[in-house]
N, CA, C and O atoms as a Tripos MOL2 file, in Angstrom:
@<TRIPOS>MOLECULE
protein
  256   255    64     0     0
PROTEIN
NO_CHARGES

@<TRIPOS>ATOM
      1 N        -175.2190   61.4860  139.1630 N.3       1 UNK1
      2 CA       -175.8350   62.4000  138.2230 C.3       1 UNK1
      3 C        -176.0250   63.7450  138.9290 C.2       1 UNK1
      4 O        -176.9250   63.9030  139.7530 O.2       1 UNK1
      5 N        -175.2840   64.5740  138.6400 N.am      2 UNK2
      6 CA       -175.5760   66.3360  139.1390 C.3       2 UNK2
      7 C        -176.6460   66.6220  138.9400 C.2       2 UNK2
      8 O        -176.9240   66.4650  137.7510 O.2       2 UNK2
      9 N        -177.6480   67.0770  139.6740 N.am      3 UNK3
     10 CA       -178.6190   67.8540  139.2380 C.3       3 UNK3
     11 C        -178.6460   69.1870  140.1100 C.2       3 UNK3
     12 O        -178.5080   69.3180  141.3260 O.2       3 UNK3
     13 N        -178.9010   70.2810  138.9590 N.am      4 UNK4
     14 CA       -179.2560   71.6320  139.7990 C.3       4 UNK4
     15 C        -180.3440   72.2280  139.5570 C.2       4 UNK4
     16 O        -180.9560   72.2660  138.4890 O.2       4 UNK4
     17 N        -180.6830   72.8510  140.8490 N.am      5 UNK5
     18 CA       -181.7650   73.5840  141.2320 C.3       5 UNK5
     19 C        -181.9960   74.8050  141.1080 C.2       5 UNK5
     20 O        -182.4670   75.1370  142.1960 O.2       5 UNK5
     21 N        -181.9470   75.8470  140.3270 N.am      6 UNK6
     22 CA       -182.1430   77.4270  140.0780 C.3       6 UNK6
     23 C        -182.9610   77.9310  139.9970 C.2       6 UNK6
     24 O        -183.6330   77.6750  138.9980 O.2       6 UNK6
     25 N        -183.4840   78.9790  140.9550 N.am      7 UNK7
     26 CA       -184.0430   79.8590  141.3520 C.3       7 UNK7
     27 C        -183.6810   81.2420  140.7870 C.2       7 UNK7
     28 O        -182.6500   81.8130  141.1430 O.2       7 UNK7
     29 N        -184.6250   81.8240  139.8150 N.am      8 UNK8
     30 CA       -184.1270   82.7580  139.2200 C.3       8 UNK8
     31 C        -185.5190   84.0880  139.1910 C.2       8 UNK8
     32 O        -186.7030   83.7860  139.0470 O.2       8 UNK8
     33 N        -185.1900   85.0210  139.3020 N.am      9 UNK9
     34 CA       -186.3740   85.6480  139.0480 C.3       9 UNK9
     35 C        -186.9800   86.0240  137.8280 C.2       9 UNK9
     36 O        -186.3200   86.6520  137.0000 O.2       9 UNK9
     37 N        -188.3060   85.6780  137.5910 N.am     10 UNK10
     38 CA       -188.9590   85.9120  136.3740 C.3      10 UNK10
     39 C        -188.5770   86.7150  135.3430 C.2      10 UNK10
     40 O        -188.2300   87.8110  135.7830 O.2      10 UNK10
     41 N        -188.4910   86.6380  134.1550 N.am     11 UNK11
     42 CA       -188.3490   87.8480  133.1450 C.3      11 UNK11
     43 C        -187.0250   87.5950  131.8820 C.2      11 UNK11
     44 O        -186.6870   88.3210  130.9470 O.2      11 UNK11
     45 N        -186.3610   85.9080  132.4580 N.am     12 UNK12
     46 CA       -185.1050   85.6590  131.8860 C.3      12 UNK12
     47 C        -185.9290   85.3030  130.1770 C.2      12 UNK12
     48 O        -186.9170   84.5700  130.1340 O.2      12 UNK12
     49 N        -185.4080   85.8690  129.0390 N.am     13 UNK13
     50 CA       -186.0340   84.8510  128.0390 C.3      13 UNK13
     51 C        -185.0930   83.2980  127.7460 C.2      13 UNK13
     52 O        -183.9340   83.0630  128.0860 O.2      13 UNK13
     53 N        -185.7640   82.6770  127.2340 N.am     14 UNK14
     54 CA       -185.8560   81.4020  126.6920 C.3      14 UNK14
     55 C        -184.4300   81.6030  126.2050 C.2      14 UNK14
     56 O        -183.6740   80.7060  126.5800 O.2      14 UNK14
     57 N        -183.8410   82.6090  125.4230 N.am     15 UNK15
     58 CA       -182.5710   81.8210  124.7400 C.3      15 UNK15
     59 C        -181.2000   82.2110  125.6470 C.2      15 UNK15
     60 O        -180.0880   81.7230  125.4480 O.2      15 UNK15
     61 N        -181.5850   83.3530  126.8480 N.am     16 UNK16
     62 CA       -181.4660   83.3910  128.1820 C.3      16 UNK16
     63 C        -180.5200   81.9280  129.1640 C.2      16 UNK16
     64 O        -179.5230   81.4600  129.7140 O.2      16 UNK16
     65 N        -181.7040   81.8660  128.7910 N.am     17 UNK17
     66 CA       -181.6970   80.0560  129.7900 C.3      17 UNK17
     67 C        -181.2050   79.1070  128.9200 C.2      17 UNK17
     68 O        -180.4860   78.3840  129.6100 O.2      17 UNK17
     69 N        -181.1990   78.7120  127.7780 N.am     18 UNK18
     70 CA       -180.5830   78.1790  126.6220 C.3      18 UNK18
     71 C        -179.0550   78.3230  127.0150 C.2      18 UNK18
     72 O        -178.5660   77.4740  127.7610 O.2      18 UNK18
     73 N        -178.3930   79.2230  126.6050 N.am     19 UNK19
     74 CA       -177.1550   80.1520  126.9070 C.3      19 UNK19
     75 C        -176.7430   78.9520  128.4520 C.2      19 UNK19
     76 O        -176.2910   77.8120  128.5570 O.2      19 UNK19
     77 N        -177.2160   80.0220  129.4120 N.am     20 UNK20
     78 CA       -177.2490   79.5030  130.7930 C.3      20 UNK20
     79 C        -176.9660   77.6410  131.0010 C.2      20 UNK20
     80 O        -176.0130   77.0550  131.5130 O.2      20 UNK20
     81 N        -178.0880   77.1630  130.4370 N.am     21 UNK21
     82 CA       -177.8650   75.5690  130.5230 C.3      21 UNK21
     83 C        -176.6050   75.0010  130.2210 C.2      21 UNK21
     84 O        -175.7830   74.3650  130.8800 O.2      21 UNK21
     85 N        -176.6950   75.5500  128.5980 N.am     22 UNK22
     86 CA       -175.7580   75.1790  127.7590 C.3      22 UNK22
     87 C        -174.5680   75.1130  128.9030 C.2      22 UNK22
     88 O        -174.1900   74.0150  129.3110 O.2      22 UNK22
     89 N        -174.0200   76.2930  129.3810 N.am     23 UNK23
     90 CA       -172.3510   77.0330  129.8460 C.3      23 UNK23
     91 C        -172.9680   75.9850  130.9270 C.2      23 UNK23
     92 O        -172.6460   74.8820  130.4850 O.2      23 UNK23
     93 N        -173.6630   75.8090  132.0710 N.am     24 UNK24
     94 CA       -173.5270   74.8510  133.3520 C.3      24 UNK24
     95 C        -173.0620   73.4380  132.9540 C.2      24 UNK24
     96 O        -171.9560   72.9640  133.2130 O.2      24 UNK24
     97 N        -173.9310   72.9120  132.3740 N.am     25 UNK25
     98 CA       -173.6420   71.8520  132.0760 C.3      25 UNK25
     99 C        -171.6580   71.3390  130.6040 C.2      25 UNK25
    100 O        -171.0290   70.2930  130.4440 O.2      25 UNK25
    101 N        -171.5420   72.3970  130.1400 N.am     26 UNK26
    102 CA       -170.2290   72.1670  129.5950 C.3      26 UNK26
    103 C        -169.3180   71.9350  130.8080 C.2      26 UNK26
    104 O        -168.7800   70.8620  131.0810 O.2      26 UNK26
    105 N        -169.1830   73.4020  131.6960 N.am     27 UNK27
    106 CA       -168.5160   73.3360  132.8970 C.3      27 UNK27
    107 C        -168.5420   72.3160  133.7940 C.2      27 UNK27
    108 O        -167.6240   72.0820  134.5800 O.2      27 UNK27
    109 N        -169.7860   71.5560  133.6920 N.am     28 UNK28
    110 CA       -170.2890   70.5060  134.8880 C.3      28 UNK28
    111 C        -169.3630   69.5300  134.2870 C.2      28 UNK28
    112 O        -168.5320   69.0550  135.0610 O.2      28 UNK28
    113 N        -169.3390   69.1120  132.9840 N.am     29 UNK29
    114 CA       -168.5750   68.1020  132.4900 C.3      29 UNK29
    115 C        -167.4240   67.9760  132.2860 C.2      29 UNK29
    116 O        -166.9890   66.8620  131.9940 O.2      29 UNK29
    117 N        -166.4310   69.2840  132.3960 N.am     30 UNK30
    118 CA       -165.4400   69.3220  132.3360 C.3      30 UNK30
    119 C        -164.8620   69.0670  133.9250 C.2      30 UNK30
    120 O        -164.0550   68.2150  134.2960 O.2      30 UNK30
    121 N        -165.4460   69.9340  134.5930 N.am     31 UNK31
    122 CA       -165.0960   69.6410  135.8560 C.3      31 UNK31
    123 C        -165.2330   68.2640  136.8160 C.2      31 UNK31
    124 O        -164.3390   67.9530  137.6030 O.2      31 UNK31
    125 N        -166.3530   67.5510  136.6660 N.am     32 UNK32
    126 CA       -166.6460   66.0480  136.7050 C.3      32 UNK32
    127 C        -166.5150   65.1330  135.9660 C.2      32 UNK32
    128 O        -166.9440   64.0070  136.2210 O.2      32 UNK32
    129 N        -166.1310   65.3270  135.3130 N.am     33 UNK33
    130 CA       -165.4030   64.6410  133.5260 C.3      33 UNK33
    131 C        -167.0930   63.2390  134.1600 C.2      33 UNK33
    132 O        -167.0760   62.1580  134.7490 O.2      33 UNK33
    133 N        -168.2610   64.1310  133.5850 N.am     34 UNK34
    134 CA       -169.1760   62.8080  133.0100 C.3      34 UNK34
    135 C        -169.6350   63.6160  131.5830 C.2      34 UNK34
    136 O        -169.3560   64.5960  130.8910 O.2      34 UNK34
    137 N        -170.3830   62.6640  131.6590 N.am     35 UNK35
    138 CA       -171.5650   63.2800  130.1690 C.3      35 UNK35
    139 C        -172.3890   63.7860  130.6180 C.2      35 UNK35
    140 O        -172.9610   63.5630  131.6850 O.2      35 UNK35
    141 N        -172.6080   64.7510  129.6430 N.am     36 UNK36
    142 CA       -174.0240   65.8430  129.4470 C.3      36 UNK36
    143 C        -175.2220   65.2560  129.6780 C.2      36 UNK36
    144 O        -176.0460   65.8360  130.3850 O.2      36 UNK36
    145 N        -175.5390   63.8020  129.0140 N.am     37 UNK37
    146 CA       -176.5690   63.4190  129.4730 C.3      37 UNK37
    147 C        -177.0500   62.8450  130.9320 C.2      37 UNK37
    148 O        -178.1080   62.2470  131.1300 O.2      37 UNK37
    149 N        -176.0590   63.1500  131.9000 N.am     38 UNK38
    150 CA       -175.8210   62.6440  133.5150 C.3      38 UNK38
    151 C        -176.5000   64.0970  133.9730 C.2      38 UNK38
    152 O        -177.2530   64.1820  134.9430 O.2      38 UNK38
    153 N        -176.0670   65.3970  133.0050 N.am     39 UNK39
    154 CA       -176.5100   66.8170  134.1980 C.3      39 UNK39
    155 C        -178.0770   67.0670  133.4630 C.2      39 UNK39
    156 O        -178.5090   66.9900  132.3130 O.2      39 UNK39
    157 N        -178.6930   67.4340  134.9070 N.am     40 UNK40
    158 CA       -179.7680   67.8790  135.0190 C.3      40 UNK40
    159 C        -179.8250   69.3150  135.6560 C.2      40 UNK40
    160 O        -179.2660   69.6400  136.7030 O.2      40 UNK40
    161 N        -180.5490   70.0710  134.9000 N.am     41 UNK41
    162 CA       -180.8170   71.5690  135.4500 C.3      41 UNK41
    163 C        -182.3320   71.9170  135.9660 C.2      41 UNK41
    164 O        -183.2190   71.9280  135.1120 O.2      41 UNK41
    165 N        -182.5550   72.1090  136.8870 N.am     42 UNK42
    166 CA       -184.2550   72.7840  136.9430 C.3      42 UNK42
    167 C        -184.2530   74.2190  136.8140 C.2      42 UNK42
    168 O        -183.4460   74.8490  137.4970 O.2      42 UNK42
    169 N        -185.0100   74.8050  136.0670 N.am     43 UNK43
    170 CA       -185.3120   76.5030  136.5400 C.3      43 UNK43
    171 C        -186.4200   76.5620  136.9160 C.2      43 UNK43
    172 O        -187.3970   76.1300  136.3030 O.2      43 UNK43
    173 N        -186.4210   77.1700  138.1010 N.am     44 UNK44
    174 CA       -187.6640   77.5130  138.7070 C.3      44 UNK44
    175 C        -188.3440   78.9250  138.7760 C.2      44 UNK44
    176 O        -188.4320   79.1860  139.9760 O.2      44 UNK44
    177 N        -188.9470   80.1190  137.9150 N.am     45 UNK45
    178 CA       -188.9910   81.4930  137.3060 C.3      45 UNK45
    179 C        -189.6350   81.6280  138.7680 C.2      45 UNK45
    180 O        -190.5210   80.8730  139.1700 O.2      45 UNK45
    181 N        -188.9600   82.9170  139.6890 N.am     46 UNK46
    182 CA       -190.2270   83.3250  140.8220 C.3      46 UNK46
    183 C        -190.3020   84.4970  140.9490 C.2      46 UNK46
    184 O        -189.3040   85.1890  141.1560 O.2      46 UNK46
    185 N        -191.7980   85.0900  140.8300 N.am     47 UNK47
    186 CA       -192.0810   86.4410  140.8060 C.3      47 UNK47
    187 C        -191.2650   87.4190  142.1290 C.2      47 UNK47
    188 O        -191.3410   86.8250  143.2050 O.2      47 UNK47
    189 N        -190.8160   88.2390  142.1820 N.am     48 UNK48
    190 CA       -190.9500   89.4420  142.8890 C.3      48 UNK48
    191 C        -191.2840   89.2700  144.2860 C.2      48 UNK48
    192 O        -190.4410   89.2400  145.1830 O.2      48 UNK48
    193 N        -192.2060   89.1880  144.4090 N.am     49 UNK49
    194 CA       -193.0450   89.3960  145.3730 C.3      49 UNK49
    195 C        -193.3050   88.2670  146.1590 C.2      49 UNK49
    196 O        -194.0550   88.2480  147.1360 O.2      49 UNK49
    197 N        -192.3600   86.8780  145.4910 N.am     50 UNK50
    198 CA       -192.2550   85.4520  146.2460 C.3      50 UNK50
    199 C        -191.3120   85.3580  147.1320 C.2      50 UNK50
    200 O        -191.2520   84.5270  148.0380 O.2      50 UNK50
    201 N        -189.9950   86.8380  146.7110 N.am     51 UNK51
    202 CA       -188.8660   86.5270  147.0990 C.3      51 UNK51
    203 C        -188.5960   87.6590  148.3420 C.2      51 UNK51
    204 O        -189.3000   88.6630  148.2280 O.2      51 UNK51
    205 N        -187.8550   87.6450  149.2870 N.am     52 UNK52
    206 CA       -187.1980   88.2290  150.0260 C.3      52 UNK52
    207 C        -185.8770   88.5050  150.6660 C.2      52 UNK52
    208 O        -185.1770   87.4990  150.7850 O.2      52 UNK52
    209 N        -185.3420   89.6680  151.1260 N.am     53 UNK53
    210 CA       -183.9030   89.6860  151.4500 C.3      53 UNK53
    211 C        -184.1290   90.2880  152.4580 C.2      53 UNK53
    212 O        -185.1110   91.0300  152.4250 O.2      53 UNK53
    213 N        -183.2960   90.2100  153.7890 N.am     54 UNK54
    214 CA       -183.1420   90.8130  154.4450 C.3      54 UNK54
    215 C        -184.8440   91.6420  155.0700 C.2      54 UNK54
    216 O        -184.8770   92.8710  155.1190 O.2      54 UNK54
    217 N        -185.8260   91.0030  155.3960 N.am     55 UNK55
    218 CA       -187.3120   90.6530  155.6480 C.3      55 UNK55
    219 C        -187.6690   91.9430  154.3210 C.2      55 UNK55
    220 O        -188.6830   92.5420  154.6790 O.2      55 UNK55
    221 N        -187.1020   92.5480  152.8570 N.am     56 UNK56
    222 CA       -187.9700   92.9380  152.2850 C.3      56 UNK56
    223 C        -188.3030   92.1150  151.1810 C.2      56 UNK56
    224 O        -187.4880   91.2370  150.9000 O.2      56 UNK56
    225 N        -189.4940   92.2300  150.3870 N.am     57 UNK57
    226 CA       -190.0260   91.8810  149.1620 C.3      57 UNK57
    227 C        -188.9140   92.4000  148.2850 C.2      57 UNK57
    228 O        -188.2190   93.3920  148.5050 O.2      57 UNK57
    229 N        -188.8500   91.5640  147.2440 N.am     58 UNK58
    230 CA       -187.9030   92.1660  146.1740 C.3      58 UNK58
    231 C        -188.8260   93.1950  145.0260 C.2      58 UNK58
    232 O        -188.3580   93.8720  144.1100 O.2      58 UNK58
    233 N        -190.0260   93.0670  145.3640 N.am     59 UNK59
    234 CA       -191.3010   93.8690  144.8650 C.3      59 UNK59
    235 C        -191.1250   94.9740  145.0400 C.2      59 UNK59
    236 O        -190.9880   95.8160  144.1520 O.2      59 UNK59
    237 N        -191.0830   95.2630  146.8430 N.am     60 UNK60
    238 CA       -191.0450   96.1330  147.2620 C.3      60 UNK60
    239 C        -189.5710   97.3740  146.9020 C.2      60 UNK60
    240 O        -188.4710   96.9520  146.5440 O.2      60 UNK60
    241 N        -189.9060   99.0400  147.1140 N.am     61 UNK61
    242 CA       -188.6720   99.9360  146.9800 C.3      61 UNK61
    243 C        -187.6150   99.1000  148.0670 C.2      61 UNK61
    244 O        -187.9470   98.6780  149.1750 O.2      61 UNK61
    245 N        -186.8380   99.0340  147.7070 N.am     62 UNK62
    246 CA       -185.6180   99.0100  148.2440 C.3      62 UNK62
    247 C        -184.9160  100.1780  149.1140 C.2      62 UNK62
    248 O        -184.3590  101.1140  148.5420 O.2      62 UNK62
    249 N        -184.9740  100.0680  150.7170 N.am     63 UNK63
    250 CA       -184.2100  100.9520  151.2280 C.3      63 UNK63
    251 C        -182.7040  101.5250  150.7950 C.2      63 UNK63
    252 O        -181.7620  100.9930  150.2080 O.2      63 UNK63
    253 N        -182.9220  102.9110  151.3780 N.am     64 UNK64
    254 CA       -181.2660  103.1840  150.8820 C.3      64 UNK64
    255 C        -180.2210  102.8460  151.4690 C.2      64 UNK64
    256 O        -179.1230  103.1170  150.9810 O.2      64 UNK64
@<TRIPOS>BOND
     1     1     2 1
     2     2     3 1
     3     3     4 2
     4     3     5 am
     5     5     6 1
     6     6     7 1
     7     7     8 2
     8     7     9 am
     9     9    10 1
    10    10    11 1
    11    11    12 2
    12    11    13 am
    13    13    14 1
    14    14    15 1
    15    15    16 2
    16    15    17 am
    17    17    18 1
    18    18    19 1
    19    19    20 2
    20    19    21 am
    21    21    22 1
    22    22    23 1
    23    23    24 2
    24    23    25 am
    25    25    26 1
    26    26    27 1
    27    27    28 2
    28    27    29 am
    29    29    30 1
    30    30    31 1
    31    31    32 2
    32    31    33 am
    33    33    34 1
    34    34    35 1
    35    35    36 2
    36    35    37 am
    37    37    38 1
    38    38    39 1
    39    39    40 2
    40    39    41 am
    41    41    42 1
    42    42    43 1
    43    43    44 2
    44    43    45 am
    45    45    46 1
    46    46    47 1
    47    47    48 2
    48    47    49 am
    49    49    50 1
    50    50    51 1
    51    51    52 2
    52    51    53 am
    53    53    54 1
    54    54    55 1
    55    55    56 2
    56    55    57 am
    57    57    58 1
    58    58    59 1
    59    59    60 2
    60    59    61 am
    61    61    62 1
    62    62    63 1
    63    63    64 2
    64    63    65 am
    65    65    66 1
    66    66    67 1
    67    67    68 2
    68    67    69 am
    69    69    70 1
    70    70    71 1
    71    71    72 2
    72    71    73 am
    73    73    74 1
    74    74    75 1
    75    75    76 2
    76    75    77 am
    77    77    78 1
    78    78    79 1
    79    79    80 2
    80    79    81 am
    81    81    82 1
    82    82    83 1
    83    83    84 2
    84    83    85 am
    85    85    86 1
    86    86    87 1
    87    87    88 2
    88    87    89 am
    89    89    90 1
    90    90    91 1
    91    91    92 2
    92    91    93 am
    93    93    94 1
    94    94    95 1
    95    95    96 2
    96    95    97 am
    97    97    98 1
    98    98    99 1
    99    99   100 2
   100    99   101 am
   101   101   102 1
   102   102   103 1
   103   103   104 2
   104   103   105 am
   105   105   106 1
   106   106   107 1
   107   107   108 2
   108   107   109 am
   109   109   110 1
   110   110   111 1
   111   111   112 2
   112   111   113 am
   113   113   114 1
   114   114   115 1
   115   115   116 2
   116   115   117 am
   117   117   118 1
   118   118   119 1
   119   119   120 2
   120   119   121 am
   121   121   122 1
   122   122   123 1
   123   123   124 2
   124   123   125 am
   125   125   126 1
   126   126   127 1
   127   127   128 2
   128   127   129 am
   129   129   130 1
   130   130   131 1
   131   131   132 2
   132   131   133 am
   133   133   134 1
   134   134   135 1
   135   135   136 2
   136   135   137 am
   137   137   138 1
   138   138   139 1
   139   139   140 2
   140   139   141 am
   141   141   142 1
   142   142   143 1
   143   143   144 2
   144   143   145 am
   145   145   146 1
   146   146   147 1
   147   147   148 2
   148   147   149 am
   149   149   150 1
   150   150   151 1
   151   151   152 2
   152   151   153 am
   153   153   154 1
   154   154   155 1
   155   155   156 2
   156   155   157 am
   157   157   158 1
   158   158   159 1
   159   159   160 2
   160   159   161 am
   161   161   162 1
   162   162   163 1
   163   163   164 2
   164   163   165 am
   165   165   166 1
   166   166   167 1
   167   167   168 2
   168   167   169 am
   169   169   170 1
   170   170   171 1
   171   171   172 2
   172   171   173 am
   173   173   174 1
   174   174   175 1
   175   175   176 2
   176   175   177 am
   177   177   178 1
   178   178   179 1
   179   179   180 2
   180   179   181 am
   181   181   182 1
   182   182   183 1
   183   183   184 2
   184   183   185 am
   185   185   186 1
   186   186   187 1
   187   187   188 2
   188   187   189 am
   189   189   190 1
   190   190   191 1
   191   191   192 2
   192   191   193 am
   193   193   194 1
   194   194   195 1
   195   195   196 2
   196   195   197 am
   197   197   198 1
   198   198   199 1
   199   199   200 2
   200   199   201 am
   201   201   202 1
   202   202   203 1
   203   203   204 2
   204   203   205 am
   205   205   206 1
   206   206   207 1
   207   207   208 2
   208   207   209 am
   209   209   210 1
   210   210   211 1
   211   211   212 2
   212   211   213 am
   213   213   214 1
   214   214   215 1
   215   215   216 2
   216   215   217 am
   217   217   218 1
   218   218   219 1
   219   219   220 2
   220   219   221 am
   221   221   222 1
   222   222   223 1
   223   223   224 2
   224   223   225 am
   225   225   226 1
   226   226   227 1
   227   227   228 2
   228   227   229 am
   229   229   230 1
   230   230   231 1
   231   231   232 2
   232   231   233 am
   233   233   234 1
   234   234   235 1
   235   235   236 2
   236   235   237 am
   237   237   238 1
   238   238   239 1
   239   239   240 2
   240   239   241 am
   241   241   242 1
   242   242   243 1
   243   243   244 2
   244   243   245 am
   245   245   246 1
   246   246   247 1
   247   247   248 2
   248   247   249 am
   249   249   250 1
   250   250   251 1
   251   251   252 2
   252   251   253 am
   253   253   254 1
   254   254   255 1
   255   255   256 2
@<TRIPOS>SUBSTRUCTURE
     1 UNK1         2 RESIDUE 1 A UNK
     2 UNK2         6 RESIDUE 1 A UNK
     3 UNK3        10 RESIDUE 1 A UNK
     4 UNK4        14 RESIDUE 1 A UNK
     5 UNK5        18 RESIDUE 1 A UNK
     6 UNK6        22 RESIDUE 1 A UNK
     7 UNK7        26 RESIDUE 1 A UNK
     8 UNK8        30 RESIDUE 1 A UNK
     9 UNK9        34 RESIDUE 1 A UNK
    10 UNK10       38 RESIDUE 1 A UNK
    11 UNK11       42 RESIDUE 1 A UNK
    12 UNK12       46 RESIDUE 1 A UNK
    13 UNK13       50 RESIDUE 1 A UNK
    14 UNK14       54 RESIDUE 1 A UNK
    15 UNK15       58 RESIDUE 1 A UNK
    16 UNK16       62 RESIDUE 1 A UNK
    17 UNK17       66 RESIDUE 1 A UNK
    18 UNK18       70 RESIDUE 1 A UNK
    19 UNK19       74 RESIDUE 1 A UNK
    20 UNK20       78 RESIDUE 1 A UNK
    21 UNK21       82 RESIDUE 1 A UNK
    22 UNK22       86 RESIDUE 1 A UNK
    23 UNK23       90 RESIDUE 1 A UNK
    24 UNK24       94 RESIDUE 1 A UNK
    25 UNK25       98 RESIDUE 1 A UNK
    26 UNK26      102 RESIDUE 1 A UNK
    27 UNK27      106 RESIDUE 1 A UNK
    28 UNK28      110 RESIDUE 1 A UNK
    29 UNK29      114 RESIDUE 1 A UNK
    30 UNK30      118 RESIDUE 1 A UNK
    31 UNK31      122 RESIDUE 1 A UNK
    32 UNK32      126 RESIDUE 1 A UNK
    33 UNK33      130 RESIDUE 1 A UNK
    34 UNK34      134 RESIDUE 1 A UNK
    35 UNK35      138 RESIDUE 1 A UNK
    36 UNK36      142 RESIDUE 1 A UNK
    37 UNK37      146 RESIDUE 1 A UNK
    38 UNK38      150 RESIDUE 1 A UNK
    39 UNK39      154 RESIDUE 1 A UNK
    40 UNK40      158 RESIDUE 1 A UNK
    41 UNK41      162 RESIDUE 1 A UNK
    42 UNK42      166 RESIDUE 1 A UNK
    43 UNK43      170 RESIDUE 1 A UNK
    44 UNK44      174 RESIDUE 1 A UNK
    45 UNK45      178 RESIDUE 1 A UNK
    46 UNK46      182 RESIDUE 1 A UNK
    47 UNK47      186 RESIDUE 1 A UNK
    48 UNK48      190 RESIDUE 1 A UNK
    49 UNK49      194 RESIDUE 1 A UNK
    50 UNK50      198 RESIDUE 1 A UNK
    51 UNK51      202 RESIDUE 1 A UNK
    52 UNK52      206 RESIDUE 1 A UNK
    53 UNK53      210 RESIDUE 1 A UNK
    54 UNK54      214 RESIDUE 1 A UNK
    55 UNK55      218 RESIDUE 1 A UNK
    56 UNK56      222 RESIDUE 1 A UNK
    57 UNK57      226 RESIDUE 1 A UNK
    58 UNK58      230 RESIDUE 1 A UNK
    59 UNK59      234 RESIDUE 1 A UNK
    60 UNK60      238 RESIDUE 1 A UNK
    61 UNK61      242 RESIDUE 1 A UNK
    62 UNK62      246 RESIDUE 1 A UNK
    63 UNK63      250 RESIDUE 1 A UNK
    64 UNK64      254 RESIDUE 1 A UNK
């Protein structure tokens, strides 16, 4: 059973992620030839200010 883990930053709406599920999991099944009811998706929404690149906040201005 596939399951995925996504990490996305806050602000996606609902039909957003709808969309999103939907297209992973078609692809998941075509490509693993199982059923839809085998894939599992998590979204996990994380603020800004949880995340970092390169030691900045994604909160934070962004150097040039």
């Amino acid at each position: 059973m596939p399951t995925f883990h996504v990490e996305l930053f806050e602000g996606r709406t609902v039909e957003q992620k709808r969309a999103f599920v939907e297209a992973i999991t078609r692809v998941t099944c075509e490509t693993l030839q199982c059923g839809p009811e085998s894939v599992d998706i998590i979204i996990t929404d994380v603020k800004r200010e949880n995340w970092a690149t390169a030691g900045v906040l994604w909160s934070d201005p962004r150097p040039a």
